[in-house]
VMD Tcl script that builds the backbone (N, CA, C; Angstrom):
set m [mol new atoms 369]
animate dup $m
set s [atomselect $m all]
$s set {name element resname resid chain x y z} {
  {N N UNK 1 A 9.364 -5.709 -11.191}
  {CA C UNK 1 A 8.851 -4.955 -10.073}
  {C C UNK 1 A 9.981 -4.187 -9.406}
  {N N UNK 2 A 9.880 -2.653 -9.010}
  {CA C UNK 2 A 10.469 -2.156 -8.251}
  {C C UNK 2 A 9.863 -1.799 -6.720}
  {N N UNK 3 A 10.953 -2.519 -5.863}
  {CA C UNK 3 A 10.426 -2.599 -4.972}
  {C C UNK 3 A 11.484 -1.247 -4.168}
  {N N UNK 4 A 11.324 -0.321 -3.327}
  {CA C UNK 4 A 11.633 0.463 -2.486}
  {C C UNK 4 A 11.184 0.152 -0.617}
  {N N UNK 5 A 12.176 0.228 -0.454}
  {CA C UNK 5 A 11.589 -0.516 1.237}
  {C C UNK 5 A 12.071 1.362 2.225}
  {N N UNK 6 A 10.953 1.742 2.715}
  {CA C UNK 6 A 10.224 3.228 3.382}
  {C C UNK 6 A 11.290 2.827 4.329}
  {N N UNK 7 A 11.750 2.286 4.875}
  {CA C UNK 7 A 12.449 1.611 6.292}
  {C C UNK 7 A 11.900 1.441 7.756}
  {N N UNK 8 A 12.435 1.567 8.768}
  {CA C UNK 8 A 11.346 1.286 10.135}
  {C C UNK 8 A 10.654 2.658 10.302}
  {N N UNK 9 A 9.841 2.266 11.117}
  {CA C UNK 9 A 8.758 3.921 11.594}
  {C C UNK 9 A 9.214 3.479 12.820}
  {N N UNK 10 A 8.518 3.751 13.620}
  {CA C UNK 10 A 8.314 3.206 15.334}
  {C C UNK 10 A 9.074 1.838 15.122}
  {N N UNK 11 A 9.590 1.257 16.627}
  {CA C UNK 11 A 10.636 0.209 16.556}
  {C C UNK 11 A 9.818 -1.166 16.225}
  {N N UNK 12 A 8.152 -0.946 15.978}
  {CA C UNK 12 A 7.846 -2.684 16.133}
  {C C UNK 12 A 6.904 -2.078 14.960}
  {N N UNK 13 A 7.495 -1.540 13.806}
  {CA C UNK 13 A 7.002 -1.079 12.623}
  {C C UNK 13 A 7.434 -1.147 11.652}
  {N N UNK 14 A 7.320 -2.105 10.353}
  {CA C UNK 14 A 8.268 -1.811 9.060}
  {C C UNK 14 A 7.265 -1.738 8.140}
  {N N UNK 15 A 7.797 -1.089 7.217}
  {CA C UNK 15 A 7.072 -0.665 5.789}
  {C C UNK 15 A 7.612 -0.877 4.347}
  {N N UNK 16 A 7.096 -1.255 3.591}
  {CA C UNK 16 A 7.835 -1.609 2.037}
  {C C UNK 16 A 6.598 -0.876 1.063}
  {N N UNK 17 A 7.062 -0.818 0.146}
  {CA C UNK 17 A 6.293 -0.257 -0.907}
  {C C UNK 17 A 6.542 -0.985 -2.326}
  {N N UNK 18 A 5.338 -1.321 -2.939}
  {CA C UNK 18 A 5.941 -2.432 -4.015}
  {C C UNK 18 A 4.958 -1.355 -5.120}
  {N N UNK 19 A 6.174 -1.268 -6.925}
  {CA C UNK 19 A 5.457 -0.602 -7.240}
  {C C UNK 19 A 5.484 -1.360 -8.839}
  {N N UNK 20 A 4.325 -1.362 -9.183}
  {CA C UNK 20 A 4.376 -2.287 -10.352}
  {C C UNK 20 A 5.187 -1.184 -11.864}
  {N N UNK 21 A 5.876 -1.730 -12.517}
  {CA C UNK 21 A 6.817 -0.989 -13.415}
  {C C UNK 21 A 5.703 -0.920 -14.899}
  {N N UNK 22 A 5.655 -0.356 -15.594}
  {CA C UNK 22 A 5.217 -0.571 -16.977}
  {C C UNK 22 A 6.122 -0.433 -17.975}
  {N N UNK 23 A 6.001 -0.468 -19.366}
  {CA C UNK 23 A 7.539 -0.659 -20.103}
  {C C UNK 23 A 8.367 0.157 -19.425}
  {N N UNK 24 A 9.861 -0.192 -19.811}
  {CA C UNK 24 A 10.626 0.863 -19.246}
  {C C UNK 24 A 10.879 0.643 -17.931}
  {N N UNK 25 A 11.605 2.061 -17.445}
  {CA C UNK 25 A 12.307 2.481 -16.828}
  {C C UNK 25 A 11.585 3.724 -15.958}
  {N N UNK 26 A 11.307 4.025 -14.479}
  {CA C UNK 26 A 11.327 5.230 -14.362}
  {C C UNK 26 A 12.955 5.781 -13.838}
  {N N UNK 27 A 12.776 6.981 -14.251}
  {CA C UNK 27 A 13.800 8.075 -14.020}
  {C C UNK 27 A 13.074 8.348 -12.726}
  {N N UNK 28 A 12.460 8.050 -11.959}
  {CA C UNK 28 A 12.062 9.098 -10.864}
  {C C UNK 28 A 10.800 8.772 -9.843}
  {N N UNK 29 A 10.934 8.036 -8.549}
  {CA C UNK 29 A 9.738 7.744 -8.194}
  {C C UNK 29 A 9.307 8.483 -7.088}
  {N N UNK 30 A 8.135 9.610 -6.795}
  {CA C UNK 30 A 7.899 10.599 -5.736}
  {C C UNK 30 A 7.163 9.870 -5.071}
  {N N UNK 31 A 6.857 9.807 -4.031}
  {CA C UNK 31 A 5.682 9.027 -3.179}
  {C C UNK 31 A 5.152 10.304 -2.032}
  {N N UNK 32 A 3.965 10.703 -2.666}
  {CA C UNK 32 A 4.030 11.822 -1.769}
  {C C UNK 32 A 3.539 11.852 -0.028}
  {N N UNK 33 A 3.648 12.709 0.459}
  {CA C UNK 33 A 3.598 12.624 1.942}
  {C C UNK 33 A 2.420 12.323 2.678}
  {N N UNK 34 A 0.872 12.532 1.772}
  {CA C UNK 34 A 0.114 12.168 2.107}
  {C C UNK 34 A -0.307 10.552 2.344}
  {N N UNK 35 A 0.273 10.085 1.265}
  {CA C UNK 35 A 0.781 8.675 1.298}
  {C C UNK 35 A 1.052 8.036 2.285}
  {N N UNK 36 A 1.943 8.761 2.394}
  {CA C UNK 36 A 3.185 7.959 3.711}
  {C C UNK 36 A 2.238 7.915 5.145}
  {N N UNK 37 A 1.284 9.341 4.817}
  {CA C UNK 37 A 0.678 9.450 6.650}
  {C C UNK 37 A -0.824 8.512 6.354}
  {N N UNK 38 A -0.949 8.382 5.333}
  {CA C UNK 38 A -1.841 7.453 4.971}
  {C C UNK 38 A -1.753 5.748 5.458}
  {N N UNK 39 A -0.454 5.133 4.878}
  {CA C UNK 39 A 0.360 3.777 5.351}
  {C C UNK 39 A 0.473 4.101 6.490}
  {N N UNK 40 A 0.942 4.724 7.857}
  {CA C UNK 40 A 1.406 4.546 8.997}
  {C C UNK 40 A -0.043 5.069 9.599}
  {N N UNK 41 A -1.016 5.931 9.550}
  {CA C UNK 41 A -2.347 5.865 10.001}
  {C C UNK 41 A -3.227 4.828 9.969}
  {N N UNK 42 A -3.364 4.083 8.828}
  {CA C UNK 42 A -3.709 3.153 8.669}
  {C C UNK 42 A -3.197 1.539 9.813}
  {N N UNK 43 A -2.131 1.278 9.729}
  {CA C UNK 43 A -1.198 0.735 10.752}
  {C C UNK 43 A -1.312 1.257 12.161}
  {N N UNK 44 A -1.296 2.206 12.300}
  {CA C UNK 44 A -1.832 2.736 14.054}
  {C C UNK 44 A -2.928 2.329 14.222}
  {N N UNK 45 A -4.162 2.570 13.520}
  {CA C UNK 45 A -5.198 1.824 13.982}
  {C C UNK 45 A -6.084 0.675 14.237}
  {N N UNK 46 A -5.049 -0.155 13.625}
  {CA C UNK 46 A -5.086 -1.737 13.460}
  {C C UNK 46 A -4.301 -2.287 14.709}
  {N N UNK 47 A -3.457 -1.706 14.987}
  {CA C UNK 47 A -2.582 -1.653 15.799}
  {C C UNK 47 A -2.928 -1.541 17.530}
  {N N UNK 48 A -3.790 -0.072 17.714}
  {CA C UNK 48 A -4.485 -0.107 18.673}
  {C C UNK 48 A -5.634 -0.678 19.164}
  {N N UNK 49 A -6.421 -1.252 18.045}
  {CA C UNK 49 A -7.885 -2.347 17.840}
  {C C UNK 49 A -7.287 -3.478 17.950}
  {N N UNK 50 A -6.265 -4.168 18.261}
  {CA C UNK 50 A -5.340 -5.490 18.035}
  {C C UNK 50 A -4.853 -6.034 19.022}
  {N N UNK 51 A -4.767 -6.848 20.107}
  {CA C UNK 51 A -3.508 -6.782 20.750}
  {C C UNK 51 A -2.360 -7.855 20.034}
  {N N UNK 52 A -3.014 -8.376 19.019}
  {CA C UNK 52 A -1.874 -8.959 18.422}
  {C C UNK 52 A -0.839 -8.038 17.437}
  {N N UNK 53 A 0.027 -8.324 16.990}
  {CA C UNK 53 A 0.542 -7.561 15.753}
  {C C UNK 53 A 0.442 -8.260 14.457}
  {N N UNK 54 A -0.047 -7.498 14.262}
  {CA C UNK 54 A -1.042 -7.971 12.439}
  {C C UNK 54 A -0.360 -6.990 11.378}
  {N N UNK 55 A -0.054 -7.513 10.193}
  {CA C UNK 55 A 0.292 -7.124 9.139}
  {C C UNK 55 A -1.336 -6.004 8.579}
  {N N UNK 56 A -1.191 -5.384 7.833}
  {CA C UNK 56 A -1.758 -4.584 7.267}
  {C C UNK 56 A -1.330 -4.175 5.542}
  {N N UNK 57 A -2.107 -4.077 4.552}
  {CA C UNK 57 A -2.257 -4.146 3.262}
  {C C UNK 57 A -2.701 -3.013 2.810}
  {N N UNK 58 A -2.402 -2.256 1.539}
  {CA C UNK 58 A -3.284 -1.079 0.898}
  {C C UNK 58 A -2.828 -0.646 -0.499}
  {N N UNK 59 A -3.182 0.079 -1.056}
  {CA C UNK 59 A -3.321 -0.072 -2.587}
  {C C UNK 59 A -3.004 1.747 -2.824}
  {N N UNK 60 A -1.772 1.495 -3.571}
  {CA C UNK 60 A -1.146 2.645 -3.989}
  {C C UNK 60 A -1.996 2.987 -5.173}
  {N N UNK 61 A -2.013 4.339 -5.451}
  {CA C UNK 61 A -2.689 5.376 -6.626}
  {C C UNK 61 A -1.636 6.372 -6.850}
  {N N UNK 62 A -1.862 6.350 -8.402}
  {CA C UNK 62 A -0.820 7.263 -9.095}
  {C C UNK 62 A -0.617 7.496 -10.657}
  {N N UNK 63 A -0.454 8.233 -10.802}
  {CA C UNK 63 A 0.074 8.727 -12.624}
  {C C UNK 63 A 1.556 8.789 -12.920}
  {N N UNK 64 A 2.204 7.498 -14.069}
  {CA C UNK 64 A 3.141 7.843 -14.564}
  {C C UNK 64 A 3.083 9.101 -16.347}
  {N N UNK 65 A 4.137 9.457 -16.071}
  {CA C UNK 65 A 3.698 10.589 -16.954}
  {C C UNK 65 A 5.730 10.975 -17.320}
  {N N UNK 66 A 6.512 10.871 -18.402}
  {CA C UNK 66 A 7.678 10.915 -19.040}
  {C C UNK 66 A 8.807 10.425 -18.059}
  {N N UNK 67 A 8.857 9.310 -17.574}
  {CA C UNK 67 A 9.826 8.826 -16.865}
  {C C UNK 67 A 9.313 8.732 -15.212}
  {N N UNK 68 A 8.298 9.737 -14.926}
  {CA C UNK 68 A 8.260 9.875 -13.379}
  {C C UNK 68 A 7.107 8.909 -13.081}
  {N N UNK 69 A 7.073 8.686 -11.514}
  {CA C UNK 69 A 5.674 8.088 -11.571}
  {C C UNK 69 A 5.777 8.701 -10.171}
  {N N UNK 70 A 4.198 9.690 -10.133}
  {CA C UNK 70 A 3.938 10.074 -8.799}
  {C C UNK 70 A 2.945 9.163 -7.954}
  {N N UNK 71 A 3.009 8.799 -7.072}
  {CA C UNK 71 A 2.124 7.628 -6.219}
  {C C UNK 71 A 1.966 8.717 -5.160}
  {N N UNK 72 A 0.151 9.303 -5.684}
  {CA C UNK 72 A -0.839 10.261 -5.147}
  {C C UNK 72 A -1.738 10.132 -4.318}
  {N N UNK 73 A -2.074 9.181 -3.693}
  {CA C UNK 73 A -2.702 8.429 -2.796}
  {C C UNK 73 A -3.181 6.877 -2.623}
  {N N UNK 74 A -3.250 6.599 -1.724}
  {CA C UNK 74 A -3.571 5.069 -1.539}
  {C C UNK 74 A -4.743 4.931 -0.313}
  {N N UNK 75 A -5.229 3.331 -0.392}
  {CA C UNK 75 A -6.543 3.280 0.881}
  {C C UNK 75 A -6.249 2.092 1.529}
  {N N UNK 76 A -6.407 2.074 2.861}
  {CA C UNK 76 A -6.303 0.463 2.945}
  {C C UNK 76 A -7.361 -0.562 2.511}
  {N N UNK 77 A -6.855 -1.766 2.325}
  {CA C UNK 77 A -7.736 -3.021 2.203}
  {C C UNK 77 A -8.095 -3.891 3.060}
  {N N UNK 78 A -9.078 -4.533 3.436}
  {CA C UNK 78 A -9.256 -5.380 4.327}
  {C C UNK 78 A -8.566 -6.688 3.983}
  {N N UNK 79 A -7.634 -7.049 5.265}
  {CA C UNK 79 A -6.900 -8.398 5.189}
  {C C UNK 79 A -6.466 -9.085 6.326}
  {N N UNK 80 A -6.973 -10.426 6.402}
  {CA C UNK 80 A -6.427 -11.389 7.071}
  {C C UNK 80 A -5.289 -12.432 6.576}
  {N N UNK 81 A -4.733 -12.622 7.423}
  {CA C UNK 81 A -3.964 -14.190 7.413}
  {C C UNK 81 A -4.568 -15.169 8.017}
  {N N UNK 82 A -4.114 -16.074 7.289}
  {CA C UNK 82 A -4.249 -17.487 8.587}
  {C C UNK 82 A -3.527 -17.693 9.610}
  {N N UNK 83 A -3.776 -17.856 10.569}
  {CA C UNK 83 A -3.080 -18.040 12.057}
  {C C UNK 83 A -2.154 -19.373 11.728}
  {N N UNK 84 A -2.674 -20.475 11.188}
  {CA C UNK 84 A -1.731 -21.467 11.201}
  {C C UNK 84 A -0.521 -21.450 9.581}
  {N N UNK 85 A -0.805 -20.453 9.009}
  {CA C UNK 85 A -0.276 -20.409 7.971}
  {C C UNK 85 A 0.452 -19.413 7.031}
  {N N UNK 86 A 1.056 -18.602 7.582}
  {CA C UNK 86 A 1.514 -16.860 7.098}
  {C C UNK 86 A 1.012 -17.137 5.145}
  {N N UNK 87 A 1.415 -18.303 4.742}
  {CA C UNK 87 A 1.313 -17.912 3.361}
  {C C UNK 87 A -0.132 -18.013 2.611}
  {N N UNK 88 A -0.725 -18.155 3.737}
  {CA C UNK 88 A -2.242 -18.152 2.711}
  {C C UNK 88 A -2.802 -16.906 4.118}
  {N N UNK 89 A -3.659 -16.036 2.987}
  {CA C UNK 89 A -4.319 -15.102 3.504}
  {C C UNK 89 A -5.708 -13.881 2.362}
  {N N UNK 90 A -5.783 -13.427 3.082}
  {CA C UNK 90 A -7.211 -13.207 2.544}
  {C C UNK 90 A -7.644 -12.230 1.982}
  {N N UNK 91 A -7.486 -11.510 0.913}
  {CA C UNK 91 A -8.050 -9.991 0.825}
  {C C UNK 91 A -9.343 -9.887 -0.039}
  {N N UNK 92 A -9.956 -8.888 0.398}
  {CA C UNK 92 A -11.660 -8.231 0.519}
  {C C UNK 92 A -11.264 -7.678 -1.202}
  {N N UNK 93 A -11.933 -8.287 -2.275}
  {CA C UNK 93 A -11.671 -7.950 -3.577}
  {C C UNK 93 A -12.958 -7.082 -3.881}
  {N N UNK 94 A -14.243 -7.570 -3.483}
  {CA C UNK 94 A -15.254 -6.562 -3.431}
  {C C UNK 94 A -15.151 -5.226 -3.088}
  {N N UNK 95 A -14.219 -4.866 -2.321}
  {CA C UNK 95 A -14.015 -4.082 -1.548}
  {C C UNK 95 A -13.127 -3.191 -2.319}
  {N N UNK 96 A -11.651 -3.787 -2.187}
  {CA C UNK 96 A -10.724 -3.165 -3.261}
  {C C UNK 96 A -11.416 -2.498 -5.263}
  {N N UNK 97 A -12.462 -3.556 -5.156}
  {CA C UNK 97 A -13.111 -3.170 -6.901}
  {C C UNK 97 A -13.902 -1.538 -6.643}
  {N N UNK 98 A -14.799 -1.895 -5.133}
  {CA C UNK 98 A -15.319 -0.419 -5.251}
  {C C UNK 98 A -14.766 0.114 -4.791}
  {N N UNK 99 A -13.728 0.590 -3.940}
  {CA C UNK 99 A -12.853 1.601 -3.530}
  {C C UNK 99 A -12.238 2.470 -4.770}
  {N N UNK 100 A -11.708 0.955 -5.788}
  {CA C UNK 100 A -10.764 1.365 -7.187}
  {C C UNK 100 A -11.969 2.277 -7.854}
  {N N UNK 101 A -13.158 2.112 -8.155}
  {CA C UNK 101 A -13.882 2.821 -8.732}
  {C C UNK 101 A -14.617 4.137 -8.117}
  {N N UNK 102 A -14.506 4.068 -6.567}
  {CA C UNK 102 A -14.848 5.616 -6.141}
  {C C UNK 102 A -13.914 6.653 -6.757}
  {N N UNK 103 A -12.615 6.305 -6.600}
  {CA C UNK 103 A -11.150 6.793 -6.527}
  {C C UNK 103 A -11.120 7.232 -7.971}
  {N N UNK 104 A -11.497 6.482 -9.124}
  {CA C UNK 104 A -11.566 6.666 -10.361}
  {C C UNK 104 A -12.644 7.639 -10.912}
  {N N UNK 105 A -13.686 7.632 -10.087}
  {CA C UNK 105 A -14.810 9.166 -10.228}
  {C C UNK 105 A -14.094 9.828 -9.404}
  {N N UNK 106 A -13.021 10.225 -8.550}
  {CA C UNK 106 A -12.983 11.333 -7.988}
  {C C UNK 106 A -11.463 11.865 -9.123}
  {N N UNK 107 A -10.684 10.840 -9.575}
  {CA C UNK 107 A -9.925 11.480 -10.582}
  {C C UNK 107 A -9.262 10.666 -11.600}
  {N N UNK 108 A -9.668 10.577 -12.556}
  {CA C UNK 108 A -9.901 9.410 -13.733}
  {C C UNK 108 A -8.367 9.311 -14.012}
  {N N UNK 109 A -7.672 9.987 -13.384}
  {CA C UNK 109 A -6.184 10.124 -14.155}
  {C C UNK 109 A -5.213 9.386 -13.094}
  {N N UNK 110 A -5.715 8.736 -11.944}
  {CA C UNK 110 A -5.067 8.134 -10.524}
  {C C UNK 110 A -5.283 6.481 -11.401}
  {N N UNK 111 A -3.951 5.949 -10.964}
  {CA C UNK 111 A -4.130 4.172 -11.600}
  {C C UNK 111 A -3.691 3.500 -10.095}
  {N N UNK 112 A -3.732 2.357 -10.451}
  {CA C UNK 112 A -2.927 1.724 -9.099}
  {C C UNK 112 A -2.069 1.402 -9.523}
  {N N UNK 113 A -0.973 1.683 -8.766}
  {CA C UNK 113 A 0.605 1.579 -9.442}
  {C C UNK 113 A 1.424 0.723 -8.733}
  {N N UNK 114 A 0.771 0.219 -7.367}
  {CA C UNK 114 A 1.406 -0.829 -6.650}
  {C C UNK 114 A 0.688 -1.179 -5.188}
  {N N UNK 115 A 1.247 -1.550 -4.313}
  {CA C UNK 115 A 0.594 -1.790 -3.346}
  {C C UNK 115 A 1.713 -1.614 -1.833}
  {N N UNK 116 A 1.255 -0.976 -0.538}
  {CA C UNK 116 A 1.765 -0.796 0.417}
  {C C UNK 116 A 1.396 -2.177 1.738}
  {N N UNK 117 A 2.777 -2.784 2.459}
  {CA C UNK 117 A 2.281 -3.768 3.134}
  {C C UNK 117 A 3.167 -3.298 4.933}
  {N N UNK 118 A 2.152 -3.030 6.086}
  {CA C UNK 118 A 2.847 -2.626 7.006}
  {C C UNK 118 A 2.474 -3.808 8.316}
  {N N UNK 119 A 3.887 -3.706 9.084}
  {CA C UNK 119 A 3.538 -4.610 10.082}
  {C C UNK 119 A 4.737 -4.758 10.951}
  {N N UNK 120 A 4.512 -5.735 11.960}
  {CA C UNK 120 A 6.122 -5.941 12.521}
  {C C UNK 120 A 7.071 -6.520 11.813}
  {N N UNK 121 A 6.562 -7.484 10.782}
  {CA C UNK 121 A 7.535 -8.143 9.972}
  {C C UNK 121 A 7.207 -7.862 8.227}
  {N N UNK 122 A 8.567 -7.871 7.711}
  {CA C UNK 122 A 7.548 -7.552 6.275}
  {C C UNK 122 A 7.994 -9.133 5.343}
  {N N UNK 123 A 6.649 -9.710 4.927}
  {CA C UNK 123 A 7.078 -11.047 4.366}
  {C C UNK 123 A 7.097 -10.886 2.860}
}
mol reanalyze $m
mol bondsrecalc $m
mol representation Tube
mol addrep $m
């Protein structure tokens, strides 16, 4: 796994980006900008619906194609933790299956290539 960490946004904000590798090596990883306002939109509004600070989860989309891999959009997922337990927590797989398959009729050539995790802390 190559992991790339986005660094802080706002001061009670961090972001990582985890991106799953396939054989090889990339020469080159773009993450484009829609992306990025995608992860931190997503996080603002969890954020303002919250008064706690809650981690937030979402699922990168993208085509590798001769060394590069562009990561072309992503959605969030629905996710909880356990309050008494950071390491067990919960994600909406129903959810993530039909999202993966809207995303796949709108462009058969988008994979999931990793996954985005935002919050005050990144575990």
């Amino acid at each position: 796994l190559a992991r790339q960490v986005i660094g802080t946004r706002p001061p009670t904000m961090a972001a990582s980006v985890e991106v799953v590798k396939p054989r090889g090596q990339y020469d080159e990883v773009v993450v484009h900008p829609l992306v990025l306002l995608s992860v931190v939109d997503h996080f603002r509004r969890v954020e303002e619906d919250d008064s706690e600070d809650k981690r937030v989860v979402g699922v990168l989309l993208g085509e590798y194609r001769k060394g590069r891999l562009d990561v072309t959009s992503s959605f969030a997922v629905p996710f909880e933790e356990d309050e008494n337990d950071a390491s067990i927590w919960f994600l909406d797989h129903s959810y993530l299956e039909k999202m993966s398959g809207m995303f796949r009729r709108i462009n058969a050539k988008e994979k999931i290539v990793g996954w985005d995790s935002t919050g005050p802390k990144i575990r």
